[in-house]
C-alpha positions in Angstrom: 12.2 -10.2 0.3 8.6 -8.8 -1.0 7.8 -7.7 2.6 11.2 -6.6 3.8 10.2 -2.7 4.4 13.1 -0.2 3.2 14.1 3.2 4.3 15.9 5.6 1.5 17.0 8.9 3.4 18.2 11.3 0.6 17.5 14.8 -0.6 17.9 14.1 -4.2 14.8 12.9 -6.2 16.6 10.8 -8.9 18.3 8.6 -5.9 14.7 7.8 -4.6 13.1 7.5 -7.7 16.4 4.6 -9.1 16.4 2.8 -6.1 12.4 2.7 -6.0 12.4 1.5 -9.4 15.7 -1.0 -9.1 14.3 -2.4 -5.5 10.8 -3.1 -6.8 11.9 -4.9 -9.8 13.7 -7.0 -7.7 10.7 -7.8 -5.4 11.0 -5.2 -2.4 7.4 -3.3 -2.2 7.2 -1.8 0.8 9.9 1.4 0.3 9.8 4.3 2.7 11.3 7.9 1.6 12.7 10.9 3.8 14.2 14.1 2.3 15.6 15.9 5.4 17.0 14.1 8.6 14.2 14.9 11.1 11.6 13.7 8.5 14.1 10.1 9.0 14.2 10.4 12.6 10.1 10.5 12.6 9.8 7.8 10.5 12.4 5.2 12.4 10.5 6.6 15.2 7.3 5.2 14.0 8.2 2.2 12.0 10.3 -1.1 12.0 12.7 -1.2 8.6 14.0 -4.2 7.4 17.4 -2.1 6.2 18.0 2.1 5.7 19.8 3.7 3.3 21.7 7.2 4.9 22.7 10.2 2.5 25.7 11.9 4.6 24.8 15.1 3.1 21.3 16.2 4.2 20.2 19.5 4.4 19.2 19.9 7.9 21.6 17.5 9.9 24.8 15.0 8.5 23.8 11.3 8.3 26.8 11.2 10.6 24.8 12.9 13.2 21.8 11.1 12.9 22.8 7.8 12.5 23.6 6.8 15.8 20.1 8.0 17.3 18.7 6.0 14.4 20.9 2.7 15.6 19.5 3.6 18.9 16.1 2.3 17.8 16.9 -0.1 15.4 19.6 -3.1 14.6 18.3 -3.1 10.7 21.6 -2.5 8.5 22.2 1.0 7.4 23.9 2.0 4.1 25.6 5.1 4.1 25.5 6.9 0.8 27.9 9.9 0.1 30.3 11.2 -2.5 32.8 11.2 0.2 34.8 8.5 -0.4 37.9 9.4 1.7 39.2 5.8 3.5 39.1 8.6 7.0 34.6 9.3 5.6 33.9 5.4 5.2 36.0 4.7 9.0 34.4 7.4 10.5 30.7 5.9 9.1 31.5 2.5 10.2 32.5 3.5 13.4 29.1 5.0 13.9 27.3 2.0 12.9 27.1 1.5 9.4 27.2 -1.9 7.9 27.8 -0.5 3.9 29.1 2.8 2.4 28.4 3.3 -1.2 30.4 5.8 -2.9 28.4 8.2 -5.4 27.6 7.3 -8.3 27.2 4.1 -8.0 25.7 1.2 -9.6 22.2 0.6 -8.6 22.4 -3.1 -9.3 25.7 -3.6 -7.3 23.7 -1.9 -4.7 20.3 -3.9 -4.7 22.8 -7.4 -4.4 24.6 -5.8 -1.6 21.1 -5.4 0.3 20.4 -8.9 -0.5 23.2 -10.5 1.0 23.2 -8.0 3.8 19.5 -8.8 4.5 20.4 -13.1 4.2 23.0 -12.6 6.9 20.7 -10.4 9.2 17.9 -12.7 9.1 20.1 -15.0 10.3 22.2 -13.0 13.0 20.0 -10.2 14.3 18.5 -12.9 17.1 21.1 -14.6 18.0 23.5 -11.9 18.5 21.2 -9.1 19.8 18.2 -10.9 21.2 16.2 -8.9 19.0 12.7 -10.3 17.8 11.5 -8.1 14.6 8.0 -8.5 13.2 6.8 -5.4 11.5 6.3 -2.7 13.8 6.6 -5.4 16.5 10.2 -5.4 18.4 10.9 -7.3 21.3 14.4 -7.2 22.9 14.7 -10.8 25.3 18.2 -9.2 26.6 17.2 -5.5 27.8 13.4 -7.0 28.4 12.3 -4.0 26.4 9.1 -3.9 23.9 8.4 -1.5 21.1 5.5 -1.1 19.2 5.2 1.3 16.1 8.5 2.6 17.3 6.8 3.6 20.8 8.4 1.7 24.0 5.5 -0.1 25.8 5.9 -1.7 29.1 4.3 -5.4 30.0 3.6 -6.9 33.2 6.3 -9.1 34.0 4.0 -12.8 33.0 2.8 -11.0 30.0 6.1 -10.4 28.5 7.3 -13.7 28.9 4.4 -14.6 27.1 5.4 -12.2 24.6 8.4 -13.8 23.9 7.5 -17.3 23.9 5.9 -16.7 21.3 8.5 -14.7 19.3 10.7 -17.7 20.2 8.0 -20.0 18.1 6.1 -17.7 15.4 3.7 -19.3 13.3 3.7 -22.3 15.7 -0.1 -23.1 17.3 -0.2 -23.5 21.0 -2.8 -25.0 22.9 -4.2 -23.2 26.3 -2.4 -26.6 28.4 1.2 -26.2 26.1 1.4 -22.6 26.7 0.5 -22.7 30.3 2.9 -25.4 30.9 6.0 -23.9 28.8 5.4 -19.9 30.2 4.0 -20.6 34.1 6.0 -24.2 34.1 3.2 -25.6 36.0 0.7 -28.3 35.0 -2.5 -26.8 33.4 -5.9 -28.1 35.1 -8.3 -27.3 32.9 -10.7 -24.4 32.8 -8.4 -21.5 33.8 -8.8 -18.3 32.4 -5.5 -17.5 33.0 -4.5 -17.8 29.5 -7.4 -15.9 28.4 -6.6 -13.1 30.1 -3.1 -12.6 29.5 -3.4 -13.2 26.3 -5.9 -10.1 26.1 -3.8 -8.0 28.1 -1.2 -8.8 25.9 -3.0 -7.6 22.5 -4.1 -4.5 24.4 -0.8 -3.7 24.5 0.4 -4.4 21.1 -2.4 -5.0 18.1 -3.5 -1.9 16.7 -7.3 -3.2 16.8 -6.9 -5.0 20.0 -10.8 -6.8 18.3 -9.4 -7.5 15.7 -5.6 -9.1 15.8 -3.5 -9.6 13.6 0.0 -10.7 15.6 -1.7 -12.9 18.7 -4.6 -14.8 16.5 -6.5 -17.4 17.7 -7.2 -20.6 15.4 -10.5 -21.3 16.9 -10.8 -24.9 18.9 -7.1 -25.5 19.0 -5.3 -22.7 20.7 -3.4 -19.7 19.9 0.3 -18.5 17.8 2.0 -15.5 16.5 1.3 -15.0 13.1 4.3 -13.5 11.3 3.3 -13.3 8.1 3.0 -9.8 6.4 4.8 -8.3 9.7 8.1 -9.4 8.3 
């Protein structure tokens, strides 16, 4: 859970400041803040969160407003939080997208188990029913063919992508120049084609902030290449 990354969207300081303290006692490290809705928006924009919390009442636009622009980037689980507590408030959140709705005030502990077991059965889910690859500011979507990096959609050439998602099929397994060639282009590899080589630096032109100096597509020198997850999760 240490690097699941969190959003709390909420104008009142004592909410951020309990969760912060609550969710880092309980291992999560990487906790993002927003105050007003368009300071949420830019952040989903720029990052990849592992799960959002949503006040309704912000002082610039509802949560109800913004939350389906921010499900439009993101299948992460979002908890509403609101002293609304009407059955019509908590339908009309769901229907919008939410997966929680915690009614003010509520117990902080209640909450951090609730983000546990939400974040267990999204791990498990978010491929297989959306065909959504998430590592760290890496998202790769194998049913619209879509690619977004630090929240900015990116376009690959057609054998690139596919690539791309060979390897999010198989992170953190090593691939040899034959294996890959053989499982992405389905032909025989013969030996000293470059191929590989150059897709695999188009490929981190596209998506490694320090194209040098990877840190998704690494190589393992002598044995081949894989997509190394680790920290990106």
């Amino acid at each position: 859970m240490e690097n699941k990354r969190l959003l709390i969207v909420d104008d009142e300081q004592a909410i951020h400041q309990m969760l912060t303290v609550i969710l880092k006692k309980e291992g999560f490290q990487r906790i993002d803040t927003a105050e007003t809705a368009e300071e949420a928006l830019r952040l989903c924009m720029a990052n990849s969160y592992d799960l959002i919390f949503l006040d309704v009442m912000l002082p610039d636009r509802s949560g109800f407003d913004i939350c389906p622009l921010i499900r439009e980037r993101t299948n992460a689980p979002i908890f509403f939080l609101t002293a609304r507590s009407t059955d019509l408030d908590k339908l009309s959140g769901f229907a919008l997208g939410a997966d929680d709705y915690i009614t003010k005030p509520f117990n902080p502990l209640e909450a951090v188990a609730r983000v546990k077991a939400h974040l267990r059965r999204h791990i498990g889910t978010t491929v297989r029913e959306t065909g959504s690859f998430h590592y760290g500011d890496l998202v790769v979507n194998s049913y619209s063919g879509e690619v977004f990096v630090r929240g900015l959609k990116i376009n690959l050439p057609a054998q690139v992508y596919q690539l791309l998602l060979f390897f999010c099929k198989h992170p953190n397994q090593l691939f040899s120049k034959a294996q890959l060639y053989e499982n992405v282009w389905g032909e025989d590899f013969l030996g000293e084609d470059n191929t590989i080589m150059v897709h695999i630096r188009k490929l981190r032109e596209k998506i490694e902030a320090v194209p040098s100096k990877p840190q998704y597509i690494v190589t393992v020198r002598g044995l081949g290449y894989k997509l190394a997850t680790e920290g990106h999760r």
